[in-house]
N, C-alpha and C positions, 0 to 999 in steps of 0.2 A: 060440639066439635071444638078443640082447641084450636088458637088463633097462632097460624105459620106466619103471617107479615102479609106487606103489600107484594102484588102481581101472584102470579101463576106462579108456585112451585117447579111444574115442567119445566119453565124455559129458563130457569138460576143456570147461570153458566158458571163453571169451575175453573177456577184461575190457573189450578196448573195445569189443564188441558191448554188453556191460552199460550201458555209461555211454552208448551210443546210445540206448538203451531209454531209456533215465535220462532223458535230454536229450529223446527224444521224448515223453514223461509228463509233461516240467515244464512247459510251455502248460498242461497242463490241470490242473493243481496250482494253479499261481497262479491261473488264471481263475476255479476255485472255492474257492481263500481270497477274491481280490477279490469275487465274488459274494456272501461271508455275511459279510464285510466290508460291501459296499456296501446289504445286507441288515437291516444292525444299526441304523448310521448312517440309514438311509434313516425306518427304525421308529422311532427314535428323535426325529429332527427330525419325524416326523408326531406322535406321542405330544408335542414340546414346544410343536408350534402346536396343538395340539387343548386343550390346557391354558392357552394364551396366549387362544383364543380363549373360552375359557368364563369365563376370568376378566376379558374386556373385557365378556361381556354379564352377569355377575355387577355389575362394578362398574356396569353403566349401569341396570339395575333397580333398583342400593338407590340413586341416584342419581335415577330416576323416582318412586319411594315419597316419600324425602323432600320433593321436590316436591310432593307430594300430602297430603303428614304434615303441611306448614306451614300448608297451607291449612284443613284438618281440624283441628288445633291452633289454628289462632287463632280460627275462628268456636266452638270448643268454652270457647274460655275466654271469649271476648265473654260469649255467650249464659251460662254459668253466672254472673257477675258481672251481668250485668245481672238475671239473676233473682232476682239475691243483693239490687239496687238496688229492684227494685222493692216485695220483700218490707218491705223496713226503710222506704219510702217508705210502704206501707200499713198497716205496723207502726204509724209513727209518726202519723199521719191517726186510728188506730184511740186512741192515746194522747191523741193532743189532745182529740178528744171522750167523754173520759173513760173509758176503756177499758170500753167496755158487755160484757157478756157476748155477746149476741144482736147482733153486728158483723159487716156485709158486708166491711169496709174489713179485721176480723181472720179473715177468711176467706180475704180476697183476699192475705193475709200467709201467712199457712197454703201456703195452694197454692203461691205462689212458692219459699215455703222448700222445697215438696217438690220443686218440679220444679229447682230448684239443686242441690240433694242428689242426684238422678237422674242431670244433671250432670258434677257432679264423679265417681260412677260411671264414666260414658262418659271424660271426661276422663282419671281414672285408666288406664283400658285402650288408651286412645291412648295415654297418655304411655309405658305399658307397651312398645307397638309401637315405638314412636319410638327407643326407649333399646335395642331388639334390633336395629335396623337404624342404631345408631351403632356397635354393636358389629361389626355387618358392615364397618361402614366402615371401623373400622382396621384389622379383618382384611384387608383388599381393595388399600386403596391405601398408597402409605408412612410408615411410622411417625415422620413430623417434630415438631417443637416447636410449628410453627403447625396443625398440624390437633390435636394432642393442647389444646393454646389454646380454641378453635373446638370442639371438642368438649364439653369442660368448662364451656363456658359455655351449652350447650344439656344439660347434667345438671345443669346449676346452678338450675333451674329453680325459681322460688319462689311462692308464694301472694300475689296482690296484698293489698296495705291499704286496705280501705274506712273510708272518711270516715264519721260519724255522721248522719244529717240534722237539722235544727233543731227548737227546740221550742217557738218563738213562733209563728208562723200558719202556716194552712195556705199559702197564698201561698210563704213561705218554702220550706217544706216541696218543694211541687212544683219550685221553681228549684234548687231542689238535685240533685233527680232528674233534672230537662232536662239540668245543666248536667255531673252524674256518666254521664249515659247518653252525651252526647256527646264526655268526655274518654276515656273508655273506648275505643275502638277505636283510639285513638290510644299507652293506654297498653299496651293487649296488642301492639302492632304495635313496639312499642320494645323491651318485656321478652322477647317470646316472639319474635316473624317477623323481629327482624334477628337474630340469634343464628343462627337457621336459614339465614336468604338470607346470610348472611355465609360459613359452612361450603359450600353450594351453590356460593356463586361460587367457593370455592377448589377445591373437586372436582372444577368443571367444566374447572378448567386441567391438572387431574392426569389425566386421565380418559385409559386406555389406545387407541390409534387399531388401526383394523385394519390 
């Protein structure tokens, strides 16, 4: 008997049945590389709009606050400065007529002072809020020279200067109070709500779209 080689004749496998095999397998090789491919990619662009989208209604809530923070902010410093005008108005009414011990007028200076001191309390805790949700702001939108501007001038916040009132009659006295109670909301509307509305209007052009 002539010599075939080593092992069993029977089981010699034929290489291009291999690479048939080969060839029939590779459809489905690529189709599931493509699928956890198209898998990754897929989870991926949802995971960056779910991040695009929570940081559009992040920036539009500290964007609604502020809005809300101006308005709270300025009727907070009105009222504490006019309480500040009134006290030193009855202060001084109390002075002209000799500063009696037993004074409705240093009564009525008393109360004011407390309730401006109360106040500036309340004022302090807003200012608090206001200065946490600028820090949101530059976390949120882009860190420019004109919002870092605009920022800085709503931390720049400062305590108005009140005028004395007179100490020749009472006449005086009162025209002082009319005409400080009425400059007032003109000067917190200068100091404090453009600062703000100026920041507002530039945030509202940055503000991310859906």
């Amino acid at each position: 008997m002539p010599f075939t080689g080593w092992g069993c004749s029977g089981n010699k496998r034929d290489p291009s049945g291999a690479w048939r095999d080969f060839r029939g397998l590779l459809p489905t090789v690529i189709g599931g590389i493509l699928a956890i491919c198209a898998g990754y990619y897929s989870s991926k662009f949802q995971l960056s709009s779910q991040v695009q989208l929570q940081k559009i209604q992040d920036q539009r809530q500290v964007f609604a606050r502020l809005m809300g923070r101006k308005f709270t902010t300025e009727q907070l410093y009105v009222s504490r400065y006019e309480a500040r005008i009134f006290s030193d108005y009855n202060e001084a009414l109390w002075k002209l007529s000799g500063a009696p011990k037993d004074s409705l007028d240093l009564q009525e200076a008393q109360r004011w002072m407390r309730r401006s001191e109360d106040l500036t309390i309340d004022l302090a805790k807003n200012n608090q809020a206001l200065f946490e949700d600028l820090g949101t702001v530059c976390a949120l939108f882009p860190n420019t020279i004109q919002l870092r501007q605009l920022v800085e001038r709503v931390y720049g916040f400062k305590s108005l200067g009140t005028t004395q009132p007179p100490t020749a009659s009472a006449e005086e006295i009162k025209e002082w109070r009319d005409k400080s109670v009425q400059q007032l909301q003109t000067i917190v509307e200068r100091n404090y709500g453009e600062p703000i509305d100026e920041l507002l209007n530039y945030l509202s052009k940055q503000l991310l779209r859906d």
